[in-house]
VEXDREN-2710 file (C-alpha; in Angstrom, 1 decimal):
% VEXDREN-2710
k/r/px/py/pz
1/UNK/0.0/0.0/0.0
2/UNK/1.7/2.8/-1.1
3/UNK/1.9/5.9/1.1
4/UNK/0.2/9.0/-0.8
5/UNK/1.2/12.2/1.1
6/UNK/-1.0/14.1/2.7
7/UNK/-2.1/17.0/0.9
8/UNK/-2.8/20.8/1.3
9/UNK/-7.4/20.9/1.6
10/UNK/-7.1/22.8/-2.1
11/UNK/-5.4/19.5/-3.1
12/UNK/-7.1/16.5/-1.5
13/UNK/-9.8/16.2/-4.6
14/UNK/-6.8/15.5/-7.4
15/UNK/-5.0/13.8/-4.7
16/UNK/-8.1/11.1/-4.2
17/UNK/-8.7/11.4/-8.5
18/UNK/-5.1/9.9/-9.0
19/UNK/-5.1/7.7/-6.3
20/UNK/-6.8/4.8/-8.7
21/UNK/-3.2/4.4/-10.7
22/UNK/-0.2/3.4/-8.7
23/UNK/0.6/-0.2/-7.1
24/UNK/-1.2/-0.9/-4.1
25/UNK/0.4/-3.0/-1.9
26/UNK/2.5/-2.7/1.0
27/UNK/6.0/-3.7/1.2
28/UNK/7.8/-5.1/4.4
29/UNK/9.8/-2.1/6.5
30/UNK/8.3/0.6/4.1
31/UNK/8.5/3.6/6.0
32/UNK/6.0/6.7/5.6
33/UNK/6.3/8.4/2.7
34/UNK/6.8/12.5/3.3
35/UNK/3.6/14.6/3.6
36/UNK/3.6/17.8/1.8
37/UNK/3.5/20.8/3.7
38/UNK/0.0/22.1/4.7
39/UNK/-1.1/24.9/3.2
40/UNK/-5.5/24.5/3.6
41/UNK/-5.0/26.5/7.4
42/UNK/-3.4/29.8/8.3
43/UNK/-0.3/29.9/8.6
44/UNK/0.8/30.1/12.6
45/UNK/4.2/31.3/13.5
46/UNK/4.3/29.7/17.1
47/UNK/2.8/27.0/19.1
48/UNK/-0.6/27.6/20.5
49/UNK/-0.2/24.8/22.9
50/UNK/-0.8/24.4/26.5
51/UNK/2.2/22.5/27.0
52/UNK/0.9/20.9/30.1
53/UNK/-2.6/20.0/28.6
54/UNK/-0.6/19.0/25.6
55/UNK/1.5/16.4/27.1
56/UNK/-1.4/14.9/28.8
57/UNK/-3.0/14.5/25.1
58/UNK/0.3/12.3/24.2
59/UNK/0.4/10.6/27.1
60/UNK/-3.3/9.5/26.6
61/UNK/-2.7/8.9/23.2
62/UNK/0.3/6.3/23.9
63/UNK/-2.7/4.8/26.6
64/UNK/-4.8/4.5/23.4
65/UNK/-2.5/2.6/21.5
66/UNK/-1.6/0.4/24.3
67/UNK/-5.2/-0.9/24.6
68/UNK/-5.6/-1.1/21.2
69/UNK/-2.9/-3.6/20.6
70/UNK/-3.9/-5.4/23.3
71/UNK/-6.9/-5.9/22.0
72/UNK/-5.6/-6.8/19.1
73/UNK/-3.2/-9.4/20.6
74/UNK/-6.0/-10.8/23.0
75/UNK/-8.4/-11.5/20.2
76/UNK/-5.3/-12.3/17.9
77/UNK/-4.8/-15.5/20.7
78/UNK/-8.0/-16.5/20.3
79/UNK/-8.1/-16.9/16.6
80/UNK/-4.5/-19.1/17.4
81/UNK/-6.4/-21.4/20.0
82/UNK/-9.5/-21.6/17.6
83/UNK/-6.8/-22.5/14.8
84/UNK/-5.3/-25.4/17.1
85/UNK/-9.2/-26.6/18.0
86/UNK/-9.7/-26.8/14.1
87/UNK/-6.3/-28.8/13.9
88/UNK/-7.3/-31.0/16.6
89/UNK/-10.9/-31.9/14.8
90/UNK/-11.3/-30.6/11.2
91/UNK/-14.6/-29.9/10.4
92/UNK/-17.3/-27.1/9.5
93/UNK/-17.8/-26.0/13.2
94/UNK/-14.3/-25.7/13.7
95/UNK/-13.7/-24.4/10.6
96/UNK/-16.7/-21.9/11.1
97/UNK/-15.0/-21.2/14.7
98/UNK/-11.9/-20.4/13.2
99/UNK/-13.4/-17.7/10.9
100/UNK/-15.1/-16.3/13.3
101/UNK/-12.4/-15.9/15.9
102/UNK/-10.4/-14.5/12.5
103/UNK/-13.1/-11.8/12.0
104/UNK/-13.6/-11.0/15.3
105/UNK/-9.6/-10.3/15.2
106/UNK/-9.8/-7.7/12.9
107/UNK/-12.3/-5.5/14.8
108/UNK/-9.3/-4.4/17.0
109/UNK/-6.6/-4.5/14.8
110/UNK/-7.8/-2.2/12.2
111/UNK/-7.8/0.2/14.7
112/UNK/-4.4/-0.2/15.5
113/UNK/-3.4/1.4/11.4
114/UNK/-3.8/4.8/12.7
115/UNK/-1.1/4.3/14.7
116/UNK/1.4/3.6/11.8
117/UNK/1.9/6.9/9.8
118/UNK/4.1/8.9/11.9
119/UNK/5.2/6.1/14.3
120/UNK/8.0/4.5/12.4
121/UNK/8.1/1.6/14.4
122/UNK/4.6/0.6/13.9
123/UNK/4.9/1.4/10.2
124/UNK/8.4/-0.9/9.7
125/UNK/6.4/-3.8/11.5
126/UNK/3.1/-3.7/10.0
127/UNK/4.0/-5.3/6.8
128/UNK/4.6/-8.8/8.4
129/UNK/1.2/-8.4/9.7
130/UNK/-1.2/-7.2/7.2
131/UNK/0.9/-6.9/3.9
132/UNK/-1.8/-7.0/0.7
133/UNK/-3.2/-8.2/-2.2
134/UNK/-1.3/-11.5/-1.9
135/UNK/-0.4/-13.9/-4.7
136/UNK/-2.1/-16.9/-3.7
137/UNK/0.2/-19.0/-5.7
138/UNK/2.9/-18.8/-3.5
139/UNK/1.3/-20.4/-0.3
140/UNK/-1.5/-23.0/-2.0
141/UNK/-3.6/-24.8/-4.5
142/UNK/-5.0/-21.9/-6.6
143/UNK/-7.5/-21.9/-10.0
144/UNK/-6.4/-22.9/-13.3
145/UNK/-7.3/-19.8/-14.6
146/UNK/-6.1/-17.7/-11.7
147/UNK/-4.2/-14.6/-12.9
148/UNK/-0.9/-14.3/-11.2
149/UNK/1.1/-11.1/-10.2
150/UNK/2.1/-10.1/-13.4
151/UNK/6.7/-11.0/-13.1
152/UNK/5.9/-12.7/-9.9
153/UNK/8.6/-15.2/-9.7
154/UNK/6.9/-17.0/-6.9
155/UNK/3.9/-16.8/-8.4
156/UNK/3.4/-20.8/-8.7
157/UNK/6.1/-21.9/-5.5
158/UNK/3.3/-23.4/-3.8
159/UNK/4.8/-24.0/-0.6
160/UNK/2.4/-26.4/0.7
161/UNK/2.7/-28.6/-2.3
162/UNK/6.8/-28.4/-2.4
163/UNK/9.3/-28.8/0.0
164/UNK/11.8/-27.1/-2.3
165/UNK/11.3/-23.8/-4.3
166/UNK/12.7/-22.4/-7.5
167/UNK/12.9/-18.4/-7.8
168/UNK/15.1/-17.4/-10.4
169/UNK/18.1/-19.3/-10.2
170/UNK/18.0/-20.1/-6.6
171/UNK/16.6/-23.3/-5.1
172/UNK/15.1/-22.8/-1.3
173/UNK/14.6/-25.0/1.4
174/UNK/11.2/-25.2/2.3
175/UNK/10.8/-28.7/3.9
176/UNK/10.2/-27.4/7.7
177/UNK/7.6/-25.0/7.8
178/UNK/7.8/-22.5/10.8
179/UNK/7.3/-19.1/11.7
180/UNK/11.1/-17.9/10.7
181/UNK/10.5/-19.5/7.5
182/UNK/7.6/-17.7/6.7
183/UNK/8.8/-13.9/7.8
184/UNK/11.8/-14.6/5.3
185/UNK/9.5/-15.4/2.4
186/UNK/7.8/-12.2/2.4
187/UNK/8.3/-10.7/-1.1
188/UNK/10.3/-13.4/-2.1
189/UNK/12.5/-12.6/-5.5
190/UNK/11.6/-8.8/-4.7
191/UNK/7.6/-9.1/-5.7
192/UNK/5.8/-7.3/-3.3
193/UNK/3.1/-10.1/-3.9
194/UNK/4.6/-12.4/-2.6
195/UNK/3.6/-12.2/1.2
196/UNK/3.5/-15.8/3.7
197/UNK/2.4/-14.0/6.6
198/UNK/0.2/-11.9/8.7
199/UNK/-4.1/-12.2/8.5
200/UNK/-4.3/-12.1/5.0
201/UNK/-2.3/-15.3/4.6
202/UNK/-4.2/-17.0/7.4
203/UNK/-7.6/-15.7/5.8
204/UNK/-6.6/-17.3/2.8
205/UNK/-6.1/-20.7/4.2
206/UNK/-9.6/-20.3/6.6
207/UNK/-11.3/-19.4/3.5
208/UNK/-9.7/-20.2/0.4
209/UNK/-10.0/-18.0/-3.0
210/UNK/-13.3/-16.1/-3.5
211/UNK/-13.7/-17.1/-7.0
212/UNK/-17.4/-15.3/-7.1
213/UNK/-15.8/-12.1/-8.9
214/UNK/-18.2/-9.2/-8.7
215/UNK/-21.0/-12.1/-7.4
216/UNK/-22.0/-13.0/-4.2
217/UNK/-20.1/-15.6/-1.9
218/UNK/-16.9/-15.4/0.0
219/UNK/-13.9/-18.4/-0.4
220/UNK/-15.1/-22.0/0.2
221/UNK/-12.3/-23.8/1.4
222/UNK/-13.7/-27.2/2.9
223/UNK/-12.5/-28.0/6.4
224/UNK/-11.3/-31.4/4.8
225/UNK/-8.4/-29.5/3.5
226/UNK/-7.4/-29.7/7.4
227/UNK/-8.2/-33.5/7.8
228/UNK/-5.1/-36.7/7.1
229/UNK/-6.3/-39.2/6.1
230/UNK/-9.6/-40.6/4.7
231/UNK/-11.8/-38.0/3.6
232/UNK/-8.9/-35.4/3.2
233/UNK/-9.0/-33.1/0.2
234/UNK/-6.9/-30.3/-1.2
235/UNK/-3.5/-32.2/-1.0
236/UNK/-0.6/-32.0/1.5
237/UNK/-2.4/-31.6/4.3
238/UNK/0.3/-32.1/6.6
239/UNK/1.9/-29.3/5.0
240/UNK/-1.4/-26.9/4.8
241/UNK/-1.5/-27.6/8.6
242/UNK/1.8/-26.6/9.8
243/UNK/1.7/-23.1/7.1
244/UNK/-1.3/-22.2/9.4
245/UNK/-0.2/-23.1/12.8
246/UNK/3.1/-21.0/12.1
247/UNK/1.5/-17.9/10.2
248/UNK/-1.1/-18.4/13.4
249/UNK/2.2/-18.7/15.8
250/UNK/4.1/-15.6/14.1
251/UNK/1.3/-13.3/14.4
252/UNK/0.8/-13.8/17.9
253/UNK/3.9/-13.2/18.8
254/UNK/3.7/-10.3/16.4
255/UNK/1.2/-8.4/17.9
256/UNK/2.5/-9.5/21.6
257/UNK/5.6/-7.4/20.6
258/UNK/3.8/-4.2/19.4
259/UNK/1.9/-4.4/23.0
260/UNK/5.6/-3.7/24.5
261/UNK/6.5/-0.9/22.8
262/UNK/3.6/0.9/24.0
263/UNK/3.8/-0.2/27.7
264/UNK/4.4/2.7/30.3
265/UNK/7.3/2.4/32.6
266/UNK/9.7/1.1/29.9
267/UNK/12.8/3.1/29.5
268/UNK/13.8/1.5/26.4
269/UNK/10.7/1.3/24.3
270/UNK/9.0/3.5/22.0
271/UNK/6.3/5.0/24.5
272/UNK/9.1/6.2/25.8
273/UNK/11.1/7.5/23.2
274/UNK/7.6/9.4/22.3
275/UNK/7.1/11.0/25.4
276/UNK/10.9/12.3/25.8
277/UNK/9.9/14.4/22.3
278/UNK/8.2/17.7/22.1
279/UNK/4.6/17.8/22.7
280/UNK/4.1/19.5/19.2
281/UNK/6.3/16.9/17.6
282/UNK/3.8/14.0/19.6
283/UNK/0.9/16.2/18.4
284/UNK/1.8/16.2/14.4
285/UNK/2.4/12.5/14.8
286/UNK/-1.3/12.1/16.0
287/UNK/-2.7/14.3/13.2
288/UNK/-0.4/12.8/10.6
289/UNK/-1.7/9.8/11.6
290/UNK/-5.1/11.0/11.1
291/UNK/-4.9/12.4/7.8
292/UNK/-2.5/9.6/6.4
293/UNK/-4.5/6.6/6.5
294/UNK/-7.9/8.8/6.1
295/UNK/-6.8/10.3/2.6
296/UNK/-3.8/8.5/1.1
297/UNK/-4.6/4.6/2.5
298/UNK/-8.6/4.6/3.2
299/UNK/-10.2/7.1/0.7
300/UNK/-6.9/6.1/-1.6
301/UNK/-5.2/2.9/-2.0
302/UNK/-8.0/0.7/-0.1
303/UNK/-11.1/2.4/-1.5
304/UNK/-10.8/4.6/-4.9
305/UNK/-8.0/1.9/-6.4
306/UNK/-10.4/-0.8/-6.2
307/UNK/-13.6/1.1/-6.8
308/UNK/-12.1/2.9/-10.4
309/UNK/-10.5/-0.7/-11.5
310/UNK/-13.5/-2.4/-10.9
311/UNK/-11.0/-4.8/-8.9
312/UNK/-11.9/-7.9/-6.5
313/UNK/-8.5/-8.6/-6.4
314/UNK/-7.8/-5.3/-4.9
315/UNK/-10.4/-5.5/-2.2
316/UNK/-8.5/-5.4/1.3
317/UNK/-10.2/-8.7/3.1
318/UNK/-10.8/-10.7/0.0
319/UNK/-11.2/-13.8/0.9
320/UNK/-13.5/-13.3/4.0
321/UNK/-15.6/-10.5/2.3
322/UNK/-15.1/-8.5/5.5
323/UNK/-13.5/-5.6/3.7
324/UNK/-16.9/-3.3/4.4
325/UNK/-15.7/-3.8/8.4
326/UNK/-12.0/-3.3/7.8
327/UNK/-13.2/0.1/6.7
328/UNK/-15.4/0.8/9.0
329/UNK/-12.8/0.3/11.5
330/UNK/-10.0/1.9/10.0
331/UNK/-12.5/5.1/10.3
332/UNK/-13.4/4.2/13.8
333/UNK/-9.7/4.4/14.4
334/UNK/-9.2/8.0/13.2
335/UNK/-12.0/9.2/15.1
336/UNK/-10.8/7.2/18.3
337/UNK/-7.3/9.2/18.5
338/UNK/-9.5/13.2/17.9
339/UNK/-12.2/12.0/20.6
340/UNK/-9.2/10.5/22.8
341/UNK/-11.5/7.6/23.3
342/UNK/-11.3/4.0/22.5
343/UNK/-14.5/1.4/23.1
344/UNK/-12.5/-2.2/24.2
345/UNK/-13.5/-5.9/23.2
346/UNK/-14.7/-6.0/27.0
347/UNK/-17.3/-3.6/26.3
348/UNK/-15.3/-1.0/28.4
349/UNK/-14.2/2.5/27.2
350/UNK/-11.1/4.2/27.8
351/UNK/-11.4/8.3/27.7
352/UNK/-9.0/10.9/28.3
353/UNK/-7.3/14.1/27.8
354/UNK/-8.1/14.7/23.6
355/UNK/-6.9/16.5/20.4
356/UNK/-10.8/17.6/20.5
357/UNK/-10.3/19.9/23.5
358/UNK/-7.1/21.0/22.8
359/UNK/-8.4/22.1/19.6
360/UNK/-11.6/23.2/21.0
361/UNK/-9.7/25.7/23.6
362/UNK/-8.0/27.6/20.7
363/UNK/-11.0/27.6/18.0
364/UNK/-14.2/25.7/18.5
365/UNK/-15.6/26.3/15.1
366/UNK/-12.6/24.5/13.5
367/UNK/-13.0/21.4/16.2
368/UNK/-16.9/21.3/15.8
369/UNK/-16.4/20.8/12.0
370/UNK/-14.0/18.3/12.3
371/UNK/-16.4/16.2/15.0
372/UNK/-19.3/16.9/12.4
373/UNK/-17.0/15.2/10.2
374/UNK/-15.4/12.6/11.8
375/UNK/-19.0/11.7/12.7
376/UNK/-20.4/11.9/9.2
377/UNK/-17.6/9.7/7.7
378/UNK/-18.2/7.2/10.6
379/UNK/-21.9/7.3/8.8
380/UNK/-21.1/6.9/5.4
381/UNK/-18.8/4.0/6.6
382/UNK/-21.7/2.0/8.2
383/UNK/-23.4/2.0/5.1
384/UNK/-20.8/-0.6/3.6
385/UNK/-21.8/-2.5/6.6
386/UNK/-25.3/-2.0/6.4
387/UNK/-25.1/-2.7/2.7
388/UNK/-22.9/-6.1/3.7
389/UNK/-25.7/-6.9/5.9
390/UNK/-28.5/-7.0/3.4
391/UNK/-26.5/-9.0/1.1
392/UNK/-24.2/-7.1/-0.9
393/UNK/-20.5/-6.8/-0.1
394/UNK/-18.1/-4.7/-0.7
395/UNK/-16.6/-6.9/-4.0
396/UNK/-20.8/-6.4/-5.4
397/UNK/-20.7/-2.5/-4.9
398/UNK/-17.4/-1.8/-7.1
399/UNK/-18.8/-4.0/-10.1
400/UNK/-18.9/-1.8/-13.6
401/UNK/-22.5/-2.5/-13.5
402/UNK/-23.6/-1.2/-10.1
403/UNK/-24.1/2.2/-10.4
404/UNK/-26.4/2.6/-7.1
405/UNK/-23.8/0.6/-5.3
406/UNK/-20.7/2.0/-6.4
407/UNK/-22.5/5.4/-5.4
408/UNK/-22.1/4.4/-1.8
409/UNK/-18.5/3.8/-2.0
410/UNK/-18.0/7.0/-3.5
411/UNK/-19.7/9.2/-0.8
412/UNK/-17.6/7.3/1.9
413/UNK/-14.5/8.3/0.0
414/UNK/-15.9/12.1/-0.3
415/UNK/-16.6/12.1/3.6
416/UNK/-12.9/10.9/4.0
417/UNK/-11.7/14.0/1.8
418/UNK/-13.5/16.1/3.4
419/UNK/-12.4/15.1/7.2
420/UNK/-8.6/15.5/6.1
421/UNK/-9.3/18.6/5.2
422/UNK/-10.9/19.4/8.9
423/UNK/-7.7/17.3/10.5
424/UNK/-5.4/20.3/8.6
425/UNK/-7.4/22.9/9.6
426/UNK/-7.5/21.7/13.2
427/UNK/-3.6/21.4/13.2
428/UNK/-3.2/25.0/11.8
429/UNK/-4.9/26.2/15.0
430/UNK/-2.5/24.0/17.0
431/UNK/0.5/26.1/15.3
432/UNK/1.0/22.5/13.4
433/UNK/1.2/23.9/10.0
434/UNK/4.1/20.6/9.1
435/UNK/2.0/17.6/9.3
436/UNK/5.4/15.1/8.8
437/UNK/6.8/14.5/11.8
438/UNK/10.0/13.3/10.0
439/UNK/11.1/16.6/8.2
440/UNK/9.0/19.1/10.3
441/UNK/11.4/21.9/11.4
442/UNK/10.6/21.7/15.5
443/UNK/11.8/25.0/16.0
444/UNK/8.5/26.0/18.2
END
């Protein structure tokens, strides 16, 4: 998923018009790309910050993404254990366990994402974890006619099937299938398609390839592709069942590490290292944050690429047909960091010190508008879900022939533009008129 920088309000329009050309996946250790500076907000020579309120905001905001990740590493251990019980005894209610527990994963983690932009560490490690559109090939049993990355050459390595590999010239070791293995198969010959790991990889194997196109239906793996011995289908099973125990394995201890680096009390980890900044610095990395993932990666690479292709393939949770909640969520996680609030998987919410009153205190026109928006995105969101839930998915909507539906898609992306422009115009009246917290002179 490329990273499309956050432009100036007067921009945001052509920015979202040219976001439908351009790769769209995202490459391992791919860092932020550089915003451009804002220009949608007055210019404000100095910092209008309470420092003291200020550094409470940060602080509240590192609390955030603390329980978010362990949200995300709670619910990420259930879809392991639900993985084992389908190992254990292979059949449609295990199976059907499985892809619940893997649904009910993503809730959480896609509101980790705006986290990412601005905080490099997130941003290096998220690849391993949720790295997309994947080339099938390279993990499983695909369709004759399936259509490979185009110069993929792991396109057909088929690691279940083989216990060696060809890519190019060189001949891999594939025989023991663990989670090592798997993190060092990630773009494999330098394809970015090639990716072994994270949920996408695991949602492949739960539900196998959606071969309904623009039609309804999600994958239909059959939990006998889990089974050895009689009544076993697919092939390899042996193998199938060790990819998914490790990718299952990996991403726990994935997500277990990311709960670390926001832990309070740590000298050495990143909370740390973002509370020793400037509060304006830990500011602009919220509102980067923001803005990134709800113009460039949302309303961008996730959204308009897919929509103006007409493109299953790049439709973020393929397999599952859960892409209208990945959404839904990646906007609940923008709005979560303004409000400084964060509703839990244990029904609970955490609150605290906000961008919202900070904002508030030095304009309250500029942070009503961006609630009014953050609110009205959060609307046009639900009505993937609410289309999902009457039987058409988010694959249905982008078809060529769907104008109604396609219509829906392109008022969410609209609702996005329009919030980033809010998010600038609320860090204008911060004094934040750099939104990159990598090249931002700090000079406040």
């Amino acid at each position: 998923m490329l990273r499309m920088p956050l432009a100036s309000a007067s921009l945001l329009a052509i920015a979202i018009s040219l976001a439908g050309c351009g790769e769209d996946k995202a490459p391992v250790n791919q860092a932020a790309a550089p915003a451009a500076s804002s220009t949608s907000a007055e210019p404000v020579a100095t910092s209008t910050i309470d420092q003291a309120a200020g550094k409470a905001v940060v602080s509240h905001y590192a609390d955030l993404a603390l329980a978010v990740f362990s949200d995300a590493a709670s619910t990420g251990k259930n879809l392991q254990a639900a993985i084992d019980a389908l190992l254990a005894t292979p059949n449609d209610a295990t199976l059907k366990a499985a892809r619940e527990a893997w649904l009910a994963a993503r809730a959480p983690y896609m509101q980790t994402e705006v986290f990412r932009f601005g905080n490099a560490v997130v941003d290096d490690w998220e690849g391993q974890l949720n790295a997309w559109p994947l080339d099938e090939g390279l993990i499983d049993y695909v369709a004759k006619d399936y259509q490979h990355a185009l110069g993929n050459p792991g396109s057909n390595a088929n690691i279940i099937a083989n216990t060696e590999i060809q890519v190019g010239e060189d001949k891999l070791d594939v025989s023991t299938i663990t989670p090592e293995l798997l993190a060092s198969l990630n773009e494999l010959g330098g394809s970015e398609a090639n990716v072994a790991t994270g949920y996408h990889a695991i949602e492949f194997l739960l539900w196998g390839q959606d071969l309904n196109g623009t039609n309804p239906g999600a994958g239909e793996r059959p939990a006998t592709d889990f089974v050895v011995g009689e009544g076993a289908t697919g092939g390899n099973n042996e193998r199938r069942r060790a990819f998914i125990k490790a990718a299952a394995d990996l991403l726990v201890s994935d997500l277990n590490e990311m709960v670390v680096q926001w832990q309070a009390g740590k000298p050495d980890n990143y909370r740390a290292q973002l509370e020793a900044e400037s509060v304006e610095n830990g500011l602009r990395k919220m509102l980067f944050g923001m803005g990134s993932l709800s113009l460039g990666e949302l309303a961008g690479e996730r959204m308009k690429v897919a929509l103006e292709a007409n493109s299953t393939e790049d439709e973020h949770d393929c397999f599952s047909d859960n892409t209208h909640n990945s959404h839904f969520y990646n906007g609940k996680g923008i709005r979560n960091v303004y409000l400084g609030e964060y509703k839990k998987v244990d029904g609970t919410t955490l609150t605290g010190p906000s961008l919202s009153s900070l904002v508030a205190k030095v304009d309250a026109s500029a942070d009503s508008t961006l609630k009014a928006d953050l609110e009205a995105t959060e609307g046009k969101l639900q009505a993937l879900v609410d289309s999902a839930g009457n039987g058409q998915h988010f694959d249905q909507l982008i078809a060529a022939d769907n104008t109604e539906g396609q219509q829906i898609v392109r008022d969410a992306i609209a609702a996005l533009v329009k919030q980033t422009g809010a998010i600038e115009q609320a860090a204008g009246k911060l004094g934040i008129s750099d939104l990159n917290p990598d090249t931002a002179d700090h000079s406040f």
